[in-house]
PDB file of N, CA, C and O in Angstrom:
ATOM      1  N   UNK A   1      69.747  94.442 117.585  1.00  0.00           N
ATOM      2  CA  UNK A   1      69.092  95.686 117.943  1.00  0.00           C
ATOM      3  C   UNK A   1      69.279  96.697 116.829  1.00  0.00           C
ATOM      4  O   UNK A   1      70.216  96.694 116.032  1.00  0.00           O
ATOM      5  N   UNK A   2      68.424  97.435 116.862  1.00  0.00           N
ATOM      6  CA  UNK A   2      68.278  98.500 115.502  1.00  0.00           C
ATOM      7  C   UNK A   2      69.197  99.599 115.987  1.00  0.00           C
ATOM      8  O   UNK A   2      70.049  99.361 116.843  1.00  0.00           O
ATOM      9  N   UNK A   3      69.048 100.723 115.486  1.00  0.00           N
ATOM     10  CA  UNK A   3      70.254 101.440 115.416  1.00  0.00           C
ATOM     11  C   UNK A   3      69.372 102.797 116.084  1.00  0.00           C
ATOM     12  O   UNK A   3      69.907 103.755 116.643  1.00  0.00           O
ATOM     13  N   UNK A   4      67.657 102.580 115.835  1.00  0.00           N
ATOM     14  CA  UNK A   4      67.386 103.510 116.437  1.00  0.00           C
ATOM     15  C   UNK A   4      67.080 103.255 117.553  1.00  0.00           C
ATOM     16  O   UNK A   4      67.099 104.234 118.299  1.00  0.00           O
ATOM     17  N   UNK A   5      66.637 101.800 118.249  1.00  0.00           N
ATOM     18  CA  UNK A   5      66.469 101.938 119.419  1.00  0.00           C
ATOM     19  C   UNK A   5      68.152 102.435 120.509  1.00  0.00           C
ATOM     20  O   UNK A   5      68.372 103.113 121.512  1.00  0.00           O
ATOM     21  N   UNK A   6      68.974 101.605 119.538  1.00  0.00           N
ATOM     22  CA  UNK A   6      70.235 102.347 120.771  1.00  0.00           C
ATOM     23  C   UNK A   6      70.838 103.408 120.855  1.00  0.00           C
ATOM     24  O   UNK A   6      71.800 103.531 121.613  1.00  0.00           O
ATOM     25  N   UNK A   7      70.229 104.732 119.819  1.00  0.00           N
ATOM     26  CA  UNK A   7      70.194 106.172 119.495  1.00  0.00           C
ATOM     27  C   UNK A   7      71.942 105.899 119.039  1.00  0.00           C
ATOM     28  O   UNK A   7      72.751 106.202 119.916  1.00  0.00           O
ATOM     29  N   UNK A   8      72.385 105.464 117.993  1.00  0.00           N
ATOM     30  CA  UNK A   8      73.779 105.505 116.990  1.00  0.00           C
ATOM     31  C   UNK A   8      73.449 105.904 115.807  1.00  0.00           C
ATOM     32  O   UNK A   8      72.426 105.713 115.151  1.00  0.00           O
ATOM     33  N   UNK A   9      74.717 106.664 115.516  1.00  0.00           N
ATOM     34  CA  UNK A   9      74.549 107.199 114.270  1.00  0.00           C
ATOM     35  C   UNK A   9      74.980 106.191 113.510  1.00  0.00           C
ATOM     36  O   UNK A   9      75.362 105.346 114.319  1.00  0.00           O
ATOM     37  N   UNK A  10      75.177 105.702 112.211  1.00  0.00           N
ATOM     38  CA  UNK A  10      75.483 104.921 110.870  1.00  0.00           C
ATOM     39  C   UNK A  10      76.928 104.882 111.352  1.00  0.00           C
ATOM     40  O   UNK A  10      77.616 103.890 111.593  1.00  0.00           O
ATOM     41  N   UNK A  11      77.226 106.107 111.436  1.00  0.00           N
ATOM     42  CA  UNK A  11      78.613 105.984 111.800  1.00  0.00           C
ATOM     43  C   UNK A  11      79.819 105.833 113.432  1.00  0.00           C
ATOM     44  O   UNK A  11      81.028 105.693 113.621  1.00  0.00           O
ATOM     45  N   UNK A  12      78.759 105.950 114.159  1.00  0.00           N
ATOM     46  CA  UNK A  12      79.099 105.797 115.436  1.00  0.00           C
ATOM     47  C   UNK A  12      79.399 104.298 115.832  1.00  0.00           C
ATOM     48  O   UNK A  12      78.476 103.486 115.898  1.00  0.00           O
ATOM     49  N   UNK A  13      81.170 103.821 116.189  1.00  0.00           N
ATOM     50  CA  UNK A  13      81.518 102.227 116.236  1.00  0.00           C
ATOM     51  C   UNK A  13      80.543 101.860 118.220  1.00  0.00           C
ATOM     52  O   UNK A  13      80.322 100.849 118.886  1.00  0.00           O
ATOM     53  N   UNK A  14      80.380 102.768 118.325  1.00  0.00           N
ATOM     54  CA  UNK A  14      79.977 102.069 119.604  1.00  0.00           C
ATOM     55  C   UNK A  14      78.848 101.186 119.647  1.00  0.00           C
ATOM     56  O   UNK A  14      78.676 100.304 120.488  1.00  0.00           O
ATOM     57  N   UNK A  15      77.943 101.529 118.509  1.00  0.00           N
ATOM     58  CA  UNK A  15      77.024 100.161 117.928  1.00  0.00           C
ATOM     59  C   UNK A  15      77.138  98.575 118.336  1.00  0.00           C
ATOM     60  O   UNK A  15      76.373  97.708 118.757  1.00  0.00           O
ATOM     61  N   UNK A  16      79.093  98.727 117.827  1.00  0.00           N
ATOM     62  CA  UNK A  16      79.251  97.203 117.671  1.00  0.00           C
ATOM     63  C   UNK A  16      79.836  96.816 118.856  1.00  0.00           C
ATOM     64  O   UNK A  16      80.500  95.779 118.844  1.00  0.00           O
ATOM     65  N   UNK A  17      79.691  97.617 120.158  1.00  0.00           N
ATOM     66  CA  UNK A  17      80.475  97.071 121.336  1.00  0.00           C
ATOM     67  C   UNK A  17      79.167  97.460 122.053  1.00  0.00           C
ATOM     68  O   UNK A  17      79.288  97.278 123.264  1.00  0.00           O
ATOM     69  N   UNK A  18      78.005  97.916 121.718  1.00  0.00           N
ATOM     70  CA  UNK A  18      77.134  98.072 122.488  1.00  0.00           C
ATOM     71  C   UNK A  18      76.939  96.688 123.680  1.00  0.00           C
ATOM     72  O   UNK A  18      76.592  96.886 124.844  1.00  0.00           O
ATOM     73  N   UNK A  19      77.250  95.261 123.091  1.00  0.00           N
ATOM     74  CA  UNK A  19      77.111  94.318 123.665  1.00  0.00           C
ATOM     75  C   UNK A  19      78.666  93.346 124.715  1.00  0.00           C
ATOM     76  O   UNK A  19      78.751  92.181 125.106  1.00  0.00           O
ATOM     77  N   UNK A  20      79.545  94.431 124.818  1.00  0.00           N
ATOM     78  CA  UNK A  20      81.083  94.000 124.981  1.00  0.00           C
ATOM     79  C   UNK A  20      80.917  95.143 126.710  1.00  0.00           C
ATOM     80  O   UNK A  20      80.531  96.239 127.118  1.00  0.00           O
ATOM     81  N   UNK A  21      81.511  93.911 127.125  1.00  0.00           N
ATOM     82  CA  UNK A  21      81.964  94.205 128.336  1.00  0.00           C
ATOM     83  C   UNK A  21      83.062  94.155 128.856  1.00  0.00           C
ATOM     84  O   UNK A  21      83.801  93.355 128.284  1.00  0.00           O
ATOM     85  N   UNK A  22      83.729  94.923 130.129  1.00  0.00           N
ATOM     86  CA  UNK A  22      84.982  94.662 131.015  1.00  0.00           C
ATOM     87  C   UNK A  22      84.985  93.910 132.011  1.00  0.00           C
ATOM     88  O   UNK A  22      84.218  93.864 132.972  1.00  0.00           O
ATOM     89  N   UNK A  23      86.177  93.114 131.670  1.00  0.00           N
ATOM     90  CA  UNK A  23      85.980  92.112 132.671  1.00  0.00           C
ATOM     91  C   UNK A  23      87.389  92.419 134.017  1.00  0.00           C
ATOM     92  O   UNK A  23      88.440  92.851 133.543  1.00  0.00           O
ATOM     93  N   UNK A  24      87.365  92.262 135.096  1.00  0.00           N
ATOM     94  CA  UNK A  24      87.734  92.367 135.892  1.00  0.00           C
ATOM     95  C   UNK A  24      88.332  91.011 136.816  1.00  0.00           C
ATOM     96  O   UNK A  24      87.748  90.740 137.865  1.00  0.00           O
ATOM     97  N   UNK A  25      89.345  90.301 136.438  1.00  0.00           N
ATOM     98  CA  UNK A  25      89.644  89.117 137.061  1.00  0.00           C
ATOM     99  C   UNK A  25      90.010  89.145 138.714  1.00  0.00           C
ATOM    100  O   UNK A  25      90.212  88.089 139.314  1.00  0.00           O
ATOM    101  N   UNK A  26      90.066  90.274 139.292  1.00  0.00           N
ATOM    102  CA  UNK A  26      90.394  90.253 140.882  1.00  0.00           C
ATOM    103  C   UNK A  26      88.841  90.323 141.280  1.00  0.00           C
ATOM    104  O   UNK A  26      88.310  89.457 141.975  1.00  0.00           O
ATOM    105  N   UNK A  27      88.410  91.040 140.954  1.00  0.00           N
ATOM    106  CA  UNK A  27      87.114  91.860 141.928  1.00  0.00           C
ATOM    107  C   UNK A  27      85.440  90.933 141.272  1.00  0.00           C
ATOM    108  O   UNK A  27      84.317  90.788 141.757  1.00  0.00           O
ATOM    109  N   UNK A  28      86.127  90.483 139.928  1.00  0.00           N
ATOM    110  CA  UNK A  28      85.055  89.813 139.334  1.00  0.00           C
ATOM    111  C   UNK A  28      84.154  90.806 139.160  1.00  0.00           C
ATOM    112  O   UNK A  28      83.071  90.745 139.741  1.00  0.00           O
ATOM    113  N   UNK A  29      84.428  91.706 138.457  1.00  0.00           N
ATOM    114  CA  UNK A  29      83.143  92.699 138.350  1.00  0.00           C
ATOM    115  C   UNK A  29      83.231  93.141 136.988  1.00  0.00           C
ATOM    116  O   UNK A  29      84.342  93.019 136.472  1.00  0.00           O
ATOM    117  N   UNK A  30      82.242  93.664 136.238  1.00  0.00           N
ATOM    118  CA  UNK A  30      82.192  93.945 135.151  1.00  0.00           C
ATOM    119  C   UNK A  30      81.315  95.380 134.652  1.00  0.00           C
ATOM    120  O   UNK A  30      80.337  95.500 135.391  1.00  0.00           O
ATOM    121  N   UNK A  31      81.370  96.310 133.789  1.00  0.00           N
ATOM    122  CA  UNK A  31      80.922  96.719 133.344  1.00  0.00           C
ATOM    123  C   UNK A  31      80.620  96.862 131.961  1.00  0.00           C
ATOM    124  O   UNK A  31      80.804  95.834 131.310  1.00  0.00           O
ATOM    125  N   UNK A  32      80.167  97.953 131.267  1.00  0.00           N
ATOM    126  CA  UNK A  32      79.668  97.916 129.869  1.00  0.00           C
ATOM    127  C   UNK A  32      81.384  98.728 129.205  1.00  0.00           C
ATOM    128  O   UNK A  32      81.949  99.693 129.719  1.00  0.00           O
ATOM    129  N   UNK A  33      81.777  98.061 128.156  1.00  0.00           N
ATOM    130  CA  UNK A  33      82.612  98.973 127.146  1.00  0.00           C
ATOM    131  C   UNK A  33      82.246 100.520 127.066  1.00  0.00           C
ATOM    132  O   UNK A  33      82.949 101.501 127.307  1.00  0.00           O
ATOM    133  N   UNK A  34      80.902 100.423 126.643  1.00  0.00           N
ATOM    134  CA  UNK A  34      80.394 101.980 126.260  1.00  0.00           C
ATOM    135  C   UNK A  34      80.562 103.407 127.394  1.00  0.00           C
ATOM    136  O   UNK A  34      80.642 104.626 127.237  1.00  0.00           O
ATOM    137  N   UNK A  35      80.560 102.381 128.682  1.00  0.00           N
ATOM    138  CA  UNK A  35      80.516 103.396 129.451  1.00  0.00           C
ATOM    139  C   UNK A  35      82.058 103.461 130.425  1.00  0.00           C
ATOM    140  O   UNK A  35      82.342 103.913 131.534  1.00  0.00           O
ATOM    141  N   UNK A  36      82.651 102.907 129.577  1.00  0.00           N
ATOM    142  CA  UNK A  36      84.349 103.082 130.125  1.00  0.00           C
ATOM    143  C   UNK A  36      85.168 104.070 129.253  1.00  0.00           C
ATOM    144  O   UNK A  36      85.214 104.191 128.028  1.00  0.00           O
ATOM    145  N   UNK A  37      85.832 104.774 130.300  1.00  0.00           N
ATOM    146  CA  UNK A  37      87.384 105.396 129.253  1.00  0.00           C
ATOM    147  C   UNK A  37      88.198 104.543 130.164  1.00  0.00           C
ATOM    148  O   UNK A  37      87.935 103.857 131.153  1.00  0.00           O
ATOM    149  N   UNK A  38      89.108 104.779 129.595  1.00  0.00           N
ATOM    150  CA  UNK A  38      90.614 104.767 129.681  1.00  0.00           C
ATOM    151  C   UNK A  38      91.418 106.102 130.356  1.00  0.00           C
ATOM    152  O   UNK A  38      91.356 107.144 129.704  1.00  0.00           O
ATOM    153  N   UNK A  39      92.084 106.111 131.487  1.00  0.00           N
ATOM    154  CA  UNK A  39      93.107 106.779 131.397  1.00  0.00           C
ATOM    155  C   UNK A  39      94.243 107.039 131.530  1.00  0.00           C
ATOM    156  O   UNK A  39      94.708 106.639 132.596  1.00  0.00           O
ATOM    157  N   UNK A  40      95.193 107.767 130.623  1.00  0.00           N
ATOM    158  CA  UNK A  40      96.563 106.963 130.809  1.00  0.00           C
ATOM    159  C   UNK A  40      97.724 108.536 131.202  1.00  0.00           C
ATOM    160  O   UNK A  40      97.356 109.695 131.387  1.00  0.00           O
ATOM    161  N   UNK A  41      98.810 108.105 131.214  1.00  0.00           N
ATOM    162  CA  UNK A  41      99.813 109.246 130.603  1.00  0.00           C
ATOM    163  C   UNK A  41     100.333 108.735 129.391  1.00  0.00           C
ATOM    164  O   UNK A  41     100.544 107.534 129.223  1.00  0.00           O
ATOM    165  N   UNK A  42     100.558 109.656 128.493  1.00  0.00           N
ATOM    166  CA  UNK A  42     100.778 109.483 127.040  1.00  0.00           C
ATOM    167  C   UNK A  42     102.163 109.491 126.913  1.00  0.00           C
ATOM    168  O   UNK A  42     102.683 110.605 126.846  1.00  0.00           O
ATOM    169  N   UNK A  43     102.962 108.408 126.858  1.00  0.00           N
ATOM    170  CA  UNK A  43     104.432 108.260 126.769  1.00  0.00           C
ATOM    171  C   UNK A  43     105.378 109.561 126.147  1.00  0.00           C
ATOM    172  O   UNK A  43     106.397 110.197 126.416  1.00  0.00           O
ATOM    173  N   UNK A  44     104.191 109.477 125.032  1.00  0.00           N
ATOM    174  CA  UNK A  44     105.341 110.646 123.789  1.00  0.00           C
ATOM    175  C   UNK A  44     105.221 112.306 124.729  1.00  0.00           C
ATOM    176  O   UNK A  44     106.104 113.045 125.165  1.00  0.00           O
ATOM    177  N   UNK A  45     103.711 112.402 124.754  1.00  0.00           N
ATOM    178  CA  UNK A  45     103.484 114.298 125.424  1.00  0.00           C
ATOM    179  C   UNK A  45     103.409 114.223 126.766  1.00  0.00           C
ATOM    180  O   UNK A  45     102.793 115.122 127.340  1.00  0.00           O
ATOM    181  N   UNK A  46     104.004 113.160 127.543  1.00  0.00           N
ATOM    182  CA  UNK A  46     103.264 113.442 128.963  1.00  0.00           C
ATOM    183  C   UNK A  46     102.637 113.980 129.797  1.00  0.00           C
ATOM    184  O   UNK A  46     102.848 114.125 131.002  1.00  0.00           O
ATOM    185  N   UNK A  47     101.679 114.354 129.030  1.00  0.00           N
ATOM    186  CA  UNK A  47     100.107 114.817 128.877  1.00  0.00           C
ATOM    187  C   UNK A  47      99.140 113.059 129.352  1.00  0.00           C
ATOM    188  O   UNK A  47      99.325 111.870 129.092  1.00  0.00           O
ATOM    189  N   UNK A  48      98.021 113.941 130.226  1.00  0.00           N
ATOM    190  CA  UNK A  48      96.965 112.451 130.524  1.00  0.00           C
ATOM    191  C   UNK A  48      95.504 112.785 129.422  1.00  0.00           C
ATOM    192  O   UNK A  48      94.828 113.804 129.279  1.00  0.00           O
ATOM    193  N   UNK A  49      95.438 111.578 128.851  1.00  0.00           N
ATOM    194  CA  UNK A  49      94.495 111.250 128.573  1.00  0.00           C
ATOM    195  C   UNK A  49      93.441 110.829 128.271  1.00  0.00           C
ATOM    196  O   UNK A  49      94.271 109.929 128.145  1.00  0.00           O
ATOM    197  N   UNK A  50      92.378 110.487 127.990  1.00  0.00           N
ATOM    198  CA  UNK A  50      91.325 109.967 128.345  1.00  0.00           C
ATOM    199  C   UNK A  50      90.881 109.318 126.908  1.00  0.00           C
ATOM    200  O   UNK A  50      90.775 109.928 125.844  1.00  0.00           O
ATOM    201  N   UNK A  51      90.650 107.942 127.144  1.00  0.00           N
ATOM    202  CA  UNK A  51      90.520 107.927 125.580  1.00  0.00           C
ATOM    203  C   UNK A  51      89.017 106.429 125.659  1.00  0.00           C
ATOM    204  O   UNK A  51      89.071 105.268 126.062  1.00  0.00           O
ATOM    205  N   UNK A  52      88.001 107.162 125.130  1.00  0.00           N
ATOM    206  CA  UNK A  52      86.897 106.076 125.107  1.00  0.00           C
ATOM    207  C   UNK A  52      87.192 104.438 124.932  1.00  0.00           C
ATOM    208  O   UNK A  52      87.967 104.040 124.062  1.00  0.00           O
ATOM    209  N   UNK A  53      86.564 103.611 125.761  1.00  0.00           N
ATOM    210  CA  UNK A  53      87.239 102.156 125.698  1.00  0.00           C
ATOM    211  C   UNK A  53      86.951 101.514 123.948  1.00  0.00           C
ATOM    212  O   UNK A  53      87.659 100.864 123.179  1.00  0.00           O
ATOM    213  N   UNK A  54      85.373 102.160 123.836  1.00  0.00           N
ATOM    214  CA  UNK A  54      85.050 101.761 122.702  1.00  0.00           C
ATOM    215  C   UNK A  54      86.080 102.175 121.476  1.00  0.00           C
ATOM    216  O   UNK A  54      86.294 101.419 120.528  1.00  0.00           O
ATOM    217  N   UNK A  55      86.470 103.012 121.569  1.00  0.00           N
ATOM    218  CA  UNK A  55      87.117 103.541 120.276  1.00  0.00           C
ATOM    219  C   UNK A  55      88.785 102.760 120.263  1.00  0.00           C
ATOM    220  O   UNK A  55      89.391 102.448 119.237  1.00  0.00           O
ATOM    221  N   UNK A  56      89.171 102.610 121.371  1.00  0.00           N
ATOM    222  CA  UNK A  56      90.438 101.348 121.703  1.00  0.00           C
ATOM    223  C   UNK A  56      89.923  99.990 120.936  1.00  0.00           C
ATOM    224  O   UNK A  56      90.467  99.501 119.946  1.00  0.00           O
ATOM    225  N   UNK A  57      88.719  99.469 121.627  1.00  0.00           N
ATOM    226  CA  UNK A  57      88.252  98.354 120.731  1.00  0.00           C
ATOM    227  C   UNK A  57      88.266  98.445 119.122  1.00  0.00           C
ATOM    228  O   UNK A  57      88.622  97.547 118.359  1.00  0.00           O
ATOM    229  N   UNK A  58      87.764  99.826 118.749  1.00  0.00           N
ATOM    230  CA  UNK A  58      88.015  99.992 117.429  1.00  0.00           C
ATOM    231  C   UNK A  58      88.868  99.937 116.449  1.00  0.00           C
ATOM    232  O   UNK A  58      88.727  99.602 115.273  1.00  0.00           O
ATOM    233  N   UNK A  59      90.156 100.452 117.305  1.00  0.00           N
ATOM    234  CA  UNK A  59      91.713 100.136 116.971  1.00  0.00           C
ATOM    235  C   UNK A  59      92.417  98.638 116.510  1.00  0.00           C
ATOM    236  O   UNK A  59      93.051  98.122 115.590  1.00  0.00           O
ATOM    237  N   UNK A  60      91.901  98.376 117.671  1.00  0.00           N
ATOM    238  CA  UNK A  60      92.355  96.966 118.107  1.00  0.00           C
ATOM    239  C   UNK A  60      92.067  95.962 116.823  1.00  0.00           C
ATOM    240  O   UNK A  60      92.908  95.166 116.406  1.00  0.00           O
ATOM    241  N   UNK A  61      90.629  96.141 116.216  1.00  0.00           N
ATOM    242  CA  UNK A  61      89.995  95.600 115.689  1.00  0.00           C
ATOM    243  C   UNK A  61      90.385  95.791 113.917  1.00  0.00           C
ATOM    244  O   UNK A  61      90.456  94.864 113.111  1.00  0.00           O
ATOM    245  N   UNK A  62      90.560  96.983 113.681  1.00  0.00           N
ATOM    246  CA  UNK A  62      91.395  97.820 112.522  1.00  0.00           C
ATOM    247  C   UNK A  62      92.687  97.040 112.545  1.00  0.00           C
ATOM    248  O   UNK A  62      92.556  96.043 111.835  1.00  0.00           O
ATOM    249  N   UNK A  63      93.898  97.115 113.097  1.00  0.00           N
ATOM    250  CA  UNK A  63      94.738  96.637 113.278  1.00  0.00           C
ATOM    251  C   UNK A  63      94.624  95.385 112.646  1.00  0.00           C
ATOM    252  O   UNK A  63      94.900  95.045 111.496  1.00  0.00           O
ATOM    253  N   UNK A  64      94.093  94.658 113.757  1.00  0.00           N
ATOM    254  CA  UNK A  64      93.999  93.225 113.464  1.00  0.00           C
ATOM    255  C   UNK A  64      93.841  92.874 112.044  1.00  0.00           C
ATOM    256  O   UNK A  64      94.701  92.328 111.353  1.00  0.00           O
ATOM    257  N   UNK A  65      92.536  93.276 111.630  1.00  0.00           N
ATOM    258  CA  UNK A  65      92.411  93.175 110.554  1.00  0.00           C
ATOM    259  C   UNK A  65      93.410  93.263 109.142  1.00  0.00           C
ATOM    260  O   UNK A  65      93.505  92.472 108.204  1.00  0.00           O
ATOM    261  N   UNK A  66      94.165  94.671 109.425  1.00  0.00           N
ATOM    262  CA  UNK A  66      95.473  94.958 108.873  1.00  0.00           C
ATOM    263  C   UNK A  66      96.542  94.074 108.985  1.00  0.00           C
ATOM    264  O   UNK A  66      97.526  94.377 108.310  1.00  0.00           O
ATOM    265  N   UNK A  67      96.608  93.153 109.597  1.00  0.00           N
ATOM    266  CA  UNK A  67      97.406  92.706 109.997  1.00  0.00           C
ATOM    267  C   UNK A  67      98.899  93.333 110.561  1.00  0.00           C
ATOM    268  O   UNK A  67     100.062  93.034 110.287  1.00  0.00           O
ATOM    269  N   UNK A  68      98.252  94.426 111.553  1.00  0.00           N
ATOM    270  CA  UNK A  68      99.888  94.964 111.818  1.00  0.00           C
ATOM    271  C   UNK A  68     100.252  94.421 113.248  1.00  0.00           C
ATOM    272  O   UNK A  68      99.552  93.769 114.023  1.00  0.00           O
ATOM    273  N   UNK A  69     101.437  94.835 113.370  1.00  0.00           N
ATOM    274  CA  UNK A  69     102.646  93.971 114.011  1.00  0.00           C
ATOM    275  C   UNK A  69     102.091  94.231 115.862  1.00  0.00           C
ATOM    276  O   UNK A  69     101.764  93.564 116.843  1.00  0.00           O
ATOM    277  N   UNK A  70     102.263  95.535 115.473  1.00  0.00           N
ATOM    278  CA  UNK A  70     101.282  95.666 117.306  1.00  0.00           C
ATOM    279  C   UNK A  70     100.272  95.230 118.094  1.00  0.00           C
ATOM    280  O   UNK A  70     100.029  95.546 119.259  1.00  0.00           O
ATOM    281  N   UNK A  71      99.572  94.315 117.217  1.00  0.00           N
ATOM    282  CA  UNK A  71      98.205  93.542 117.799  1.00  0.00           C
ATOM    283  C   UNK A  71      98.844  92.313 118.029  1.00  0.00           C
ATOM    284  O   UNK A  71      99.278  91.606 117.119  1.00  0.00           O
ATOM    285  N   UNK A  72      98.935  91.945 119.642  1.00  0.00           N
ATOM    286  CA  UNK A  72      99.388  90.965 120.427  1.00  0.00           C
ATOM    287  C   UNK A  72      98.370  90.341 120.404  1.00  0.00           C
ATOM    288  O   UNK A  72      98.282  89.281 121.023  1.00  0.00           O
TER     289      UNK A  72
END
């Protein structure tokens, strides 16, 4: 898919999860990445926050690549 039909900028990663979904092993249900956050309490500020699924995938994916130690 082109970049203008899914209205992304060049630089916007949600492009590449446009096609990535959540999967749900109890309920069997799924939705789209794009349209999930996350929300957590933040260990360090225990402060809650909300953090786009896509941009987690992005991490995840960085990491990996890096090869650092935190990507299980």
């Amino acid at each position: 898919m082109s970049e203008d039909i899914l209205g992304y900028s060049s630089h916007d990663w949600r492009k590449n999860t446009d096609d990535a979904i959540v999967l749900d092993e109890v309920n069997k249900s799924y939705a789209k990445v794009n349209d999930c956050k996350v929300s957590f309490t933040n260990p360090k500020s225990r402060k809650r926050e909300d953090v786009d699924l896509s941009r987690l995938v992005r991490v995840f994916v960085n990491n990996f690549e890096s090869h650092k130690r935190s990507v299980k």
